[in-house]
N, CA, C and O atoms as CSV, one atom per row, in Angstrom:
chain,resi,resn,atom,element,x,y,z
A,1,UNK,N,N,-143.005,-216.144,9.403
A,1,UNK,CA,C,-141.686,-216.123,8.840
A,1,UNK,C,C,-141.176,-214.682,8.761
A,1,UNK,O,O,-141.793,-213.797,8.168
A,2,UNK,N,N,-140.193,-214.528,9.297
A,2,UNK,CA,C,-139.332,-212.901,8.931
A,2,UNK,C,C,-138.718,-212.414,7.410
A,2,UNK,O,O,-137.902,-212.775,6.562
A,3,UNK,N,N,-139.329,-211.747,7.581
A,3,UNK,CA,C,-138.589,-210.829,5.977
A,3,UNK,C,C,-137.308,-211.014,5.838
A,3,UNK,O,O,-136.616,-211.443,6.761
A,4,UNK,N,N,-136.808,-210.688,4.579
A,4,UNK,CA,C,-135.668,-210.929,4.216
A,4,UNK,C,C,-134.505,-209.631,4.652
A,4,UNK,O,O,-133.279,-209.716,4.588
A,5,UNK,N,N,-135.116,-208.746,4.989
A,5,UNK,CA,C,-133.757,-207.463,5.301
A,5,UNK,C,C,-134.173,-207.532,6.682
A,5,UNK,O,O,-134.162,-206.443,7.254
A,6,UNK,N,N,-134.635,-208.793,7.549
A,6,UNK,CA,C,-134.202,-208.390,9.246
A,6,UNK,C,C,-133.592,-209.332,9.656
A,6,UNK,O,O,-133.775,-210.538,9.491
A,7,UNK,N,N,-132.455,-208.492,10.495
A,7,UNK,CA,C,-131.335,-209.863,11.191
A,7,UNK,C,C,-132.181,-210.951,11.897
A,7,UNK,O,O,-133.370,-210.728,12.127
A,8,UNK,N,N,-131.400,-212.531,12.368
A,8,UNK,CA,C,-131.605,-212.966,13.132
A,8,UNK,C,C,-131.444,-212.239,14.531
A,8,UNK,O,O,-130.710,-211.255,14.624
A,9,UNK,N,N,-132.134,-212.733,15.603
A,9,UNK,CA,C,-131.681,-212.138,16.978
A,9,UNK,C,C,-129.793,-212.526,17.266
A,9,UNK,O,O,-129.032,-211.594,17.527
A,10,UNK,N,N,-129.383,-213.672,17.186
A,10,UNK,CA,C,-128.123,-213.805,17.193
A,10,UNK,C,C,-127.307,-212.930,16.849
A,10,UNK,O,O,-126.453,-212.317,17.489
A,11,UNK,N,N,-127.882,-212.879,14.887
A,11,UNK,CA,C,-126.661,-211.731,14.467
A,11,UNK,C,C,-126.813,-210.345,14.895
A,11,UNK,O,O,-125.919,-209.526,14.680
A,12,UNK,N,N,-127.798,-210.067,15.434
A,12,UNK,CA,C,-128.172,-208.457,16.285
A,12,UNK,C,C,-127.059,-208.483,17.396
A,12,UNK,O,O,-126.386,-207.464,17.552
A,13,UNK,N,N,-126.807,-209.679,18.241
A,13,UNK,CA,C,-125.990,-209.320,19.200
A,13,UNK,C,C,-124.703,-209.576,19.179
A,13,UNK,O,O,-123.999,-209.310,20.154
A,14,UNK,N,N,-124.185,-210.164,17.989
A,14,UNK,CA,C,-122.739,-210.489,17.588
A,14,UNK,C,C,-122.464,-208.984,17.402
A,14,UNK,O,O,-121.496,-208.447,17.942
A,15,UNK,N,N,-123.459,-208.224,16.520
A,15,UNK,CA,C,-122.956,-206.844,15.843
A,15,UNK,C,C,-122.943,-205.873,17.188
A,15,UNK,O,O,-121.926,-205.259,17.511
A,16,UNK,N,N,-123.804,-205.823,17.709
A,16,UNK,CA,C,-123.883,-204.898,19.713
A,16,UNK,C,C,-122.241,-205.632,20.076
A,16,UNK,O,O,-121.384,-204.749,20.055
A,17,UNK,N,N,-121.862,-206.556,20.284
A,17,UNK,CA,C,-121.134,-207.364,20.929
A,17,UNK,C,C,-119.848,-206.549,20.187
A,17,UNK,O,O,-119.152,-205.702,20.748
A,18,UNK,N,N,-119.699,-207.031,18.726
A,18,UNK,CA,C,-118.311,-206.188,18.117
A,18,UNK,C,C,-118.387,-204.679,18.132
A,18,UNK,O,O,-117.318,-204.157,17.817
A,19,UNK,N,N,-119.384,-203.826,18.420
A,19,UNK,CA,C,-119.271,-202.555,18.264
A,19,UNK,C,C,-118.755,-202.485,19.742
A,19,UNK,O,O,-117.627,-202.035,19.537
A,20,UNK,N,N,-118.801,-202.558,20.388
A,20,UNK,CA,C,-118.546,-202.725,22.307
A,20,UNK,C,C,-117.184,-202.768,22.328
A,20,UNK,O,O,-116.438,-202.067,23.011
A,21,UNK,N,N,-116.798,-203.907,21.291
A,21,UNK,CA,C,-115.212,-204.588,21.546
A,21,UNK,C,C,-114.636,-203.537,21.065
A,21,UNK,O,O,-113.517,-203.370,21.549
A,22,UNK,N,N,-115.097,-202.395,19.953
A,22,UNK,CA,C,-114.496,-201.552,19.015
A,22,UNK,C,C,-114.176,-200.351,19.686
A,22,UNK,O,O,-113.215,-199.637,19.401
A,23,UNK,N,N,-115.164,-200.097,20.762
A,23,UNK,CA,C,-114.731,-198.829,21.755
A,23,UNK,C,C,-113.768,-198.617,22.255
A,23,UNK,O,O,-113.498,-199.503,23.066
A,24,UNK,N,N,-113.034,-197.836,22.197
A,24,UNK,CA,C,-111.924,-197.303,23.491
A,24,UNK,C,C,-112.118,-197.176,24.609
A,24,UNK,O,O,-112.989,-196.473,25.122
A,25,UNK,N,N,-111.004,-198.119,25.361
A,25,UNK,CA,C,-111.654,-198.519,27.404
A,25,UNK,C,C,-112.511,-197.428,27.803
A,25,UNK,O,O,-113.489,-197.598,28.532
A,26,UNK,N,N,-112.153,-196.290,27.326
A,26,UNK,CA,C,-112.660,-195.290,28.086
A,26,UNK,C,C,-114.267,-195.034,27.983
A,26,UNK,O,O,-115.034,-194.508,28.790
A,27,UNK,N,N,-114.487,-195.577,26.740
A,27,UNK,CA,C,-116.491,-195.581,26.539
A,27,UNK,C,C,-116.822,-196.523,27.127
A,27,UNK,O,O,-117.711,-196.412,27.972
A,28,UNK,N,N,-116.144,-197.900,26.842
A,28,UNK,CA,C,-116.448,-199.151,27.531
A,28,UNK,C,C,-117.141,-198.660,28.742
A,28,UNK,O,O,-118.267,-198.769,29.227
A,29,UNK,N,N,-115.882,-198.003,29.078
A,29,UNK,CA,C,-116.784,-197.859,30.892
A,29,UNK,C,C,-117.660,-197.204,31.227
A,29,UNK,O,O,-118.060,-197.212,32.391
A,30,UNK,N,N,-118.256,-196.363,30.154
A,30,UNK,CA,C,-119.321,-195.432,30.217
A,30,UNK,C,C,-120.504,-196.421,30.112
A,30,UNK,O,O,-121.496,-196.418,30.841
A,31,UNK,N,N,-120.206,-197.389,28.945
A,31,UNK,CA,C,-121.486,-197.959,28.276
A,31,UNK,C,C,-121.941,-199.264,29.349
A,31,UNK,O,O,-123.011,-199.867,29.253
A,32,UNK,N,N,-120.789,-199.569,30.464
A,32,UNK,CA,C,-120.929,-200.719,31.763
A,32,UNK,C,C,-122.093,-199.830,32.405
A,32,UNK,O,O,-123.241,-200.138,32.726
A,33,UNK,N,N,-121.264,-198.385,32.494
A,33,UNK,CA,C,-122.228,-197.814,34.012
A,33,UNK,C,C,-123.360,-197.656,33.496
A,33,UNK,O,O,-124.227,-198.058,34.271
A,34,UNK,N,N,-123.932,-197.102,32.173
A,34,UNK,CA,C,-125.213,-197.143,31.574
A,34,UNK,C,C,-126.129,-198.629,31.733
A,34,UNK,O,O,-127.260,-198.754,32.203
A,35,UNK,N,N,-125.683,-199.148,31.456
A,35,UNK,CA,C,-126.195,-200.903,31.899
A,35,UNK,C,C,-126.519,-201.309,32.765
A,35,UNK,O,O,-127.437,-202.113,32.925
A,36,UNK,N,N,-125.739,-200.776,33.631
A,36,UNK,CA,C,-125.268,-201.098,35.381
A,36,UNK,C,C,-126.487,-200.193,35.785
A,36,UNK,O,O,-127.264,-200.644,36.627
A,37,UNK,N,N,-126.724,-198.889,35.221
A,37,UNK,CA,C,-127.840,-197.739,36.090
A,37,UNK,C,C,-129.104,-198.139,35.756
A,37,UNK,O,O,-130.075,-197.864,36.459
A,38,UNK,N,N,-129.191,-198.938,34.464
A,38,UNK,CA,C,-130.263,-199.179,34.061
A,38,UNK,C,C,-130.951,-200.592,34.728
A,38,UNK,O,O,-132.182,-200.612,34.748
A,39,UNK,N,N,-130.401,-201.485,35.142
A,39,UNK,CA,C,-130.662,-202.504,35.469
A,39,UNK,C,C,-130.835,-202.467,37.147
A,39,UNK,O,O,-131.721,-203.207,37.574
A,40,UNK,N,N,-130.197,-201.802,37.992
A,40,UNK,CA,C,-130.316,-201.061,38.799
A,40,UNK,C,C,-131.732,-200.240,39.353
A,40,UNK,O,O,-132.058,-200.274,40.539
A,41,UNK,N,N,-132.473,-199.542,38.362
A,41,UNK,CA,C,-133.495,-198.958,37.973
A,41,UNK,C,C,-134.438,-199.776,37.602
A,41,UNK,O,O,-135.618,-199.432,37.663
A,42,UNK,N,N,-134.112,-200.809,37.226
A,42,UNK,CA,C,-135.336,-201.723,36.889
A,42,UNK,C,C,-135.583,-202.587,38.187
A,42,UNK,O,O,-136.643,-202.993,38.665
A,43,UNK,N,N,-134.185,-202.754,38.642
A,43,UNK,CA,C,-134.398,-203.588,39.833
A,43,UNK,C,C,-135.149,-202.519,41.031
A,43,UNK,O,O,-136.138,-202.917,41.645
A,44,UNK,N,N,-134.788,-201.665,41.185
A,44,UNK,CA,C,-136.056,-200.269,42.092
A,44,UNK,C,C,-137.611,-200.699,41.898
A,44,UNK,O,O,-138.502,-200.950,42.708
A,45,UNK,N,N,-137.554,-200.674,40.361
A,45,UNK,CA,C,-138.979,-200.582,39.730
A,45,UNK,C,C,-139.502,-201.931,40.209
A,45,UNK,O,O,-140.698,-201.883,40.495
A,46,UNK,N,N,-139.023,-202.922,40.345
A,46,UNK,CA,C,-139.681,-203.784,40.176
A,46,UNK,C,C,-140.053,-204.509,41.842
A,46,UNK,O,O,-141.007,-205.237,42.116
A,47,UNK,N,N,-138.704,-203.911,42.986
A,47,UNK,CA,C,-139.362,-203.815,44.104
A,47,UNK,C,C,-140.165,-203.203,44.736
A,47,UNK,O,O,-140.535,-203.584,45.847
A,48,UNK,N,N,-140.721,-201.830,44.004
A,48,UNK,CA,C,-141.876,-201.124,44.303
A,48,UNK,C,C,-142.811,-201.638,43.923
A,48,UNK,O,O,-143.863,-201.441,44.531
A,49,UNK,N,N,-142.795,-202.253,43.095
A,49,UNK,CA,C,-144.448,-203.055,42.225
A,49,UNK,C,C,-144.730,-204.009,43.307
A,49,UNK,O,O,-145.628,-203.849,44.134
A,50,UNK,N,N,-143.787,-205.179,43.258
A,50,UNK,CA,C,-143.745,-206.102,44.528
A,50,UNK,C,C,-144.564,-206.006,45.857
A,50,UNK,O,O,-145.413,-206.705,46.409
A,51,UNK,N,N,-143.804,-204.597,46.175
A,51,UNK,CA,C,-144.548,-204.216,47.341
A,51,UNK,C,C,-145.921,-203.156,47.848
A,51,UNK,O,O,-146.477,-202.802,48.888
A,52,UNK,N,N,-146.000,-202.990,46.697
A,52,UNK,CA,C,-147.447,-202.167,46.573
A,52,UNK,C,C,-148.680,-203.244,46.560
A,52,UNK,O,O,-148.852,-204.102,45.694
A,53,UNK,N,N,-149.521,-203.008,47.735
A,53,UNK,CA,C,-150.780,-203.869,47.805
A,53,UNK,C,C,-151.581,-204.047,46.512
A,53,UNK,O,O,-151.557,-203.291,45.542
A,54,UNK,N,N,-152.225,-205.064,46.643
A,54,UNK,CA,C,-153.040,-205.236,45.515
A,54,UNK,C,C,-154.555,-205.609,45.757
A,54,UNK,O,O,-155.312,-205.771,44.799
């Protein structure tokens, strides 16, 4: 059972979700390409693993 002072996972991403909406376009688009580079980067990472013999 979780303690009493930690969010549900839901309400963690309602609050990520309204802080996002709260930005001015102009971070918005900072905080896409951060997402975008990162996922990007994972997707690299994870075709090198793939293809490394085992």
């Amino acid at each position: 059972m979780k303690p009493n002072n930690e969010w549900p996972d839901e309400a963690e991403g309602l609050l990520l979700v309204r802080a996002f909406l709260s930005l001015p376009p102009d971070k918005r688009r900072l905080v896409l390409k951060f997402a975008d580079e990162l996922v990007r980067a994972q997707d690299r990472h994870e075709e090198k693993t793939e293809a490394s013999p085992t």
